[in-house]
N, C-alpha and C positions, 0 to 999 in steps of 0.2 A: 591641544596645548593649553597649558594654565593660564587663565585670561584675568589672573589678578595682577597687578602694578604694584609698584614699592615705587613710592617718592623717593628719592635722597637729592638731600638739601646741605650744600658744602661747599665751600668758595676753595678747598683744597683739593687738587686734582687725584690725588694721592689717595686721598681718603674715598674720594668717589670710583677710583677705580678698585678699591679695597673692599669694600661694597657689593658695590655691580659683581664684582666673580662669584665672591662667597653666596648673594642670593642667587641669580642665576645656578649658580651650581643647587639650586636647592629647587628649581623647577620655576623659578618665579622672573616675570617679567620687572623689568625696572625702567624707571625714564629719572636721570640725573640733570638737575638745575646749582648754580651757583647764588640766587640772591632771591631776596623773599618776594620780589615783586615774578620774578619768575616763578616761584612755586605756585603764588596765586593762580597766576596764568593757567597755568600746567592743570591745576585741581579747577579749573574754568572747563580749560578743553576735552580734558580723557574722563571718561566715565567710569574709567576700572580703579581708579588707587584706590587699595584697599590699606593703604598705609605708608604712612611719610614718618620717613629719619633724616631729622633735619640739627642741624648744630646749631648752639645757642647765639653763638657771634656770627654773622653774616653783613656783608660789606653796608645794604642797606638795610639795617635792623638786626631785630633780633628773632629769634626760633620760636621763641614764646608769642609773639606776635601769629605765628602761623599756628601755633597750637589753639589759638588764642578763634581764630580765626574759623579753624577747621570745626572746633567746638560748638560755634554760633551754626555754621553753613553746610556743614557734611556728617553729618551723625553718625556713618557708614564708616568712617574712617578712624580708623585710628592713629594715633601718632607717639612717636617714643624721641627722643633729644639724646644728641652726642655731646657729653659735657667733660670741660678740661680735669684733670685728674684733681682730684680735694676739691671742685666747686659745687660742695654739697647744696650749699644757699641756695646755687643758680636752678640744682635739681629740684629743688623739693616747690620753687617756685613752679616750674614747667607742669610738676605734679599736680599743685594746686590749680594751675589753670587748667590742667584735664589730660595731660599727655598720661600714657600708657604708662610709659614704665623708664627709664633712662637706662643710658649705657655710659661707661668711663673711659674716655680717650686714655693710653692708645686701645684701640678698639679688638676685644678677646675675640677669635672668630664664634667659639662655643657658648660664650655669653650671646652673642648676636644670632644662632642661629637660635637659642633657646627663648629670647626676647622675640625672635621674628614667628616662630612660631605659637607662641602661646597669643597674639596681638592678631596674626590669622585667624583662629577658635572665635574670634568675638563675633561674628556676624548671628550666631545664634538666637533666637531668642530669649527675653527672659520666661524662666522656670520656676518662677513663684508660682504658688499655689497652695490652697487649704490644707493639703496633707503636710504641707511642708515647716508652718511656721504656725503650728499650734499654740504658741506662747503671743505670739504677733496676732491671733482674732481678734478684732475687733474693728468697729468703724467711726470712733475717735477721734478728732482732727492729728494727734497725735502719732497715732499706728498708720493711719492713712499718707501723713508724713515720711514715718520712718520707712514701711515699705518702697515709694519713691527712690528715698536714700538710696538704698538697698541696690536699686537696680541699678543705678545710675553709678556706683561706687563697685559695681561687681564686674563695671567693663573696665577698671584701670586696674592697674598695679599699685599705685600711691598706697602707702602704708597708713592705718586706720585705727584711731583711740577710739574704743567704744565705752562709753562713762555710763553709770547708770547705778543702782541701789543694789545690794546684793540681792537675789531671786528674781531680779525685772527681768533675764532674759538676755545677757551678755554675750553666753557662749551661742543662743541660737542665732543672735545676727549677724557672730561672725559663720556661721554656720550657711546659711544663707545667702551672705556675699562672698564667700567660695562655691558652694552649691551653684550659682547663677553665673559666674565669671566662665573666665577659656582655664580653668585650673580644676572643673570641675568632678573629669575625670582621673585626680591623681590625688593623691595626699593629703587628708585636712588632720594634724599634728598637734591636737591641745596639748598646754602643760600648764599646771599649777607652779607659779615661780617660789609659790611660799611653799609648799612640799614639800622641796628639795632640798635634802641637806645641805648646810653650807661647803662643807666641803668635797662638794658631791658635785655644785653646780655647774662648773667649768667640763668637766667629762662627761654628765647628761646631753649638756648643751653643745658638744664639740665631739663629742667621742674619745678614746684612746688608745693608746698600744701597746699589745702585751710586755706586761713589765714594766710597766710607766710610772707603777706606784705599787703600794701593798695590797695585792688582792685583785688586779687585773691581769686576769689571768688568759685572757684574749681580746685579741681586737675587738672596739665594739664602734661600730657608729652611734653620731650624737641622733639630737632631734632634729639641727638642720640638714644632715644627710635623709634621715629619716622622710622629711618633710619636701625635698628635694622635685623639683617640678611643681610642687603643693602649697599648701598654707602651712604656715606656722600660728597659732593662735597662743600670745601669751598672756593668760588668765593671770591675773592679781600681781600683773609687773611692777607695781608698786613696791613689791615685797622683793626682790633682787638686791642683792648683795652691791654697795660701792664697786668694791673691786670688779666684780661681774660687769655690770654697766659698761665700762670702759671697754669690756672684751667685745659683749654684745653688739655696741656699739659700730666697732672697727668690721665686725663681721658683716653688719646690714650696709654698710659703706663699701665695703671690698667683695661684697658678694664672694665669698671665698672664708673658710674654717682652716684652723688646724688641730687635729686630736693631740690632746695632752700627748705629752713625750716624742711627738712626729718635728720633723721640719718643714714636712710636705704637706700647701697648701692644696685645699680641695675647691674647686669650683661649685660654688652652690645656686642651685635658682629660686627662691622662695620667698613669696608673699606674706608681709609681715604683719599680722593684725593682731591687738594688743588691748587691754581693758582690765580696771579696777573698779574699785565700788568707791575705794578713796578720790580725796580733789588732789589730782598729781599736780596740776600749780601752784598746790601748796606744800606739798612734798618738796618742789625743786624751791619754793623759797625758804623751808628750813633746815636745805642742805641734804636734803636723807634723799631725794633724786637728781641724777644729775643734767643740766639745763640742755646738755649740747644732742643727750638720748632725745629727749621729752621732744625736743623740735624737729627729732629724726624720725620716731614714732608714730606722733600728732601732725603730719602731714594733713590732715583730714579728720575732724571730730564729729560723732553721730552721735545721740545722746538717747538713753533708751528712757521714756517715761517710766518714772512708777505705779504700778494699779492705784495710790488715791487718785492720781493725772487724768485716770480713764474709768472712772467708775463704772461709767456708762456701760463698760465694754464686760463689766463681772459677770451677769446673767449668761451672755455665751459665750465666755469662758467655760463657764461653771457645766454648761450644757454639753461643751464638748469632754472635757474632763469626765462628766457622769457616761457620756458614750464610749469612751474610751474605757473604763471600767468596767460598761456592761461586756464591751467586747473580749479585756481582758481576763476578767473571772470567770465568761459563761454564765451570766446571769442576766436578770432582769435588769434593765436601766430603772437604776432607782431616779427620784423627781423630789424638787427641791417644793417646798409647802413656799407659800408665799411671806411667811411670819420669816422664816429662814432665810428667803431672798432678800428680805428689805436688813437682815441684822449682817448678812454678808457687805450690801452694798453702805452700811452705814460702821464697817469695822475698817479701822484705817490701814491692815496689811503691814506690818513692818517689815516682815519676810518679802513680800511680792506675791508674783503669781505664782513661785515655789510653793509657799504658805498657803495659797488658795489651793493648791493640789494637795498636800498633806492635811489642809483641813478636811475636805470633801471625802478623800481618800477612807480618813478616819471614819466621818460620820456616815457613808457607805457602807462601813463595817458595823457600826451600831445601832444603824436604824431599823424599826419595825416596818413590817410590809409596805420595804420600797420605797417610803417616803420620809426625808430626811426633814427634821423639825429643827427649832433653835438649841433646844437642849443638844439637839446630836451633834451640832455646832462647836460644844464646845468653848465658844471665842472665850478668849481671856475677857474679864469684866473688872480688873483693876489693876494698878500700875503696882511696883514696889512703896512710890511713897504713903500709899494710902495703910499701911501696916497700922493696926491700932496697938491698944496695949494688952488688950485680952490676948490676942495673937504674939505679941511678947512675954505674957503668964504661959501660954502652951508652951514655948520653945523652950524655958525655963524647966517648966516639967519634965517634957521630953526630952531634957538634953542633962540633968538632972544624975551625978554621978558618971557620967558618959560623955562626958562634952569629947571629946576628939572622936569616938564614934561615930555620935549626931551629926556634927560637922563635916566630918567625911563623907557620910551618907545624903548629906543635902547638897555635897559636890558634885561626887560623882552624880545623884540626879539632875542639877542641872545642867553637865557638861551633856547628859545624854540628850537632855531635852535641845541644847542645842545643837548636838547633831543631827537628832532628827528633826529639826527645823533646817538643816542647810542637807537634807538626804545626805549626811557624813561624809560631806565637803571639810574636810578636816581646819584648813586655812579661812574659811567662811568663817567655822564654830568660832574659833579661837577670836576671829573680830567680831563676832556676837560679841563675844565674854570680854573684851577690850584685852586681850592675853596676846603676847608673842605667840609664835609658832614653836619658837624653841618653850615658852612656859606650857603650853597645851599638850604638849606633845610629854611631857615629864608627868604631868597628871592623869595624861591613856596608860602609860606605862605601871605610873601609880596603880592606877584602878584597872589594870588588866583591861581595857578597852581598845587596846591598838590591834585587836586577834582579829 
């Protein structure tokens, strides 16, 4: 017989019996208490709770107090909160002091077996490891930080902002604390919010049904179906639509979708981790995010350094990078000359560690036997403002009868060069170039670059 325990913590009898059936029917043992100084007890005496559902109002205290508790005392345990319907506040509290995941009174059976089981998975080890977070090498005080994070945030649910510069390494960490979590055999579901057409974003994000609009021409599910048991990772949520917000929103609260044109809600179970390169609290004080998201999201902030934060850490970097390239072309590991290493560690990286891979990548391709010099490098060696006027005599020349040629032709080369500074991350490019996504996207089309 199944020798795991479920706490349940509930001064309603109702509720505990409501409980007790649904896990028992699911093979599991339970022992039910009514008040916090009982659950202590309880988590004193039995060796097996592998997990307590405790409600936030309890005659002496409060539920947080035990999550609070279990946190310090039982590292083995997980815990999830029954919270009254719209007491978001009270959830995202419980989250912050470490509960697993919350559930909303009146209590869904199918939410609960989905929460009960995904909060069993944790006993696992964590599964970091060098193959795994090649963008994360280094030993830093920083990386040495964030991997902690890392592990520590991949046993809850709490929904997670990850901030950091574009090319630091965003998507790999949420990559990572789904990788390590109990979700990490189902679904990891990125999406670019700036992509997506604006009028696209609500049926991406929800799905539809056939005939719902011009051009749906069968049912589709969204991303949180999609992502369902899984992560959702939203890459550049900064960039969402007002209107969307408000939907998104209602959805990560209700756990539950509807496809355009349906009536019928869908139950959804999905972990929600979320990151831009912009500062969102300042987005939500100029109005362009909205405050009630941002504190729904931002349960939890991890912040990814950027490579100048971790200088230290370029050489292997740089080293795994050149092995990864020997492995991938079938060739010789080319080796960085030392003149190379010292103009790597003293160029300030705008891109990140993406930019460290496209630079290497390149000078890989161009170097003489195997060993890459500072020329093969590359690095930019001057900003825009250092233009002289000799350099304004040439453009004069060359643009000389043909000015709207030149100009186009000095466009479209630097859209490309910021493409391939964000590996044609198209939403990245455009915040290079300070451009909308709607203006960036008018200028691929222009120059035949969206193919």
């Amino acid at each position: 017989m199944n020798t795991n325990t479920v706490l349940i913590v509930d001064d309603e009898p109702d509720i505990r019996e409501l409980l007790d059936i649904t896990l028992t029917r699911m093979g599991l043992n339970t022992l039910s208490v009514g008040s916090v100084q009982e659950a202590l007890d309880a988590l004193a005496e039995q060796p097996h709770i592998q997990l307590c559902l405790t409600d936030i109002r309890l005659p002496d205290g409060s539920g947080i107090d035990i999550v609070k508790h279990i946190q310090r005392s039982y590292d083995t345990v997980a815990t999830a909160v029954l919270t009254a319907y719209g007491s978001t506040e009270l959830a995202v509290e419980a989250l912050k002091a470490g509960a697993f995941d919350f559930i909303n009174k009146p209590v869904s059976v199918e939410q609960l077996r989905n929460l009960v089981k995904s909060a069993l998975r944790l006993e696992s080890e964590s599964r970091i490891d060098s193959s795994q977070h090649s963008r994360l090498l280094g030993e830093t005080p920083g990386i040495i930080k964030l991997r902690e994070q890392i592990k520590k945030l991949a046993r809850s649910q709490a929904p997670v902002y990850i901030s950091g510069e574009s090319g630091s390494g965003k998507e790999v960490v949420a990559r990572l604390i789904h990788a390590n979590g109990p979700r990490a055999n189902a679904a990891f579901v990125p999406v670019n919010c700036g992509a997506i057409p604006s009028e696209l974003v609500e049926s991406e994000f929800f799905g539809h049904i056939k005939g719902s609009f011009t051009g749906a021409f069968e049912d589709k599910e969204g991303l949180f179906e999609a992502a369902n048991g899984g992560t959702l990772f939203l890459d550049e949520v900064a960039d969402l639509p007002l209107n969307m917000q408000v939907k998104l929103l209602r959805a990560i609260q209700e756990k539950a979708v509807r496809r355009v044109g349906s009536n019928r809600e869908i139950p959804v179970d999905v972990r929600i981790l979320s990151a831009t390169h912009r500062d969102l609290a300042k987005e939500v004080a100029a109005e362009h995010f909205r405050s009630d998201l941002y504190y729904r999201i931002n349960v939890i902030e991890i912040q990814v350094p950027s490579l100048r934060e971790r200088a230290q850490d370029i050489p292997l970097l740089a080293d795994f990078i050149l092995q990864k390239i020997a492995k991938d072309w079938s060739v010789a590991k080319p080796t960085l000359s030392p003149d190379a290493l010292d103009a790597l560690r003293s160029y300030p990286f705008p891109g990140n560690v993406r930019e460290l891979e496209n630079i290497i990548e390149r000078a890989a391709t161009l170097c003489e036997n195997d060993c890459i010099t500072p020329r093969d490098l590359s690095l930019p060696t001057h900003t825009p403002s250092d233009h002289n006027t000799a350099a304004n005599v040439d453009h004069l020349t060359a643009a000389r009868g043909q000015f709207e040629n030149y100009i186009e032709n000095i466009e479209k080369a630097v859209m490309l060069a910021a493409l391939e500074e964000t590996q044609w991350k198209k939403t990245e490019a455009a915040n290079v170039l300070g451009l909308t996504f709607r203006q960036f996207r008018y200028k691929l089309k222009k120059y035949q670059l969206d193919e």
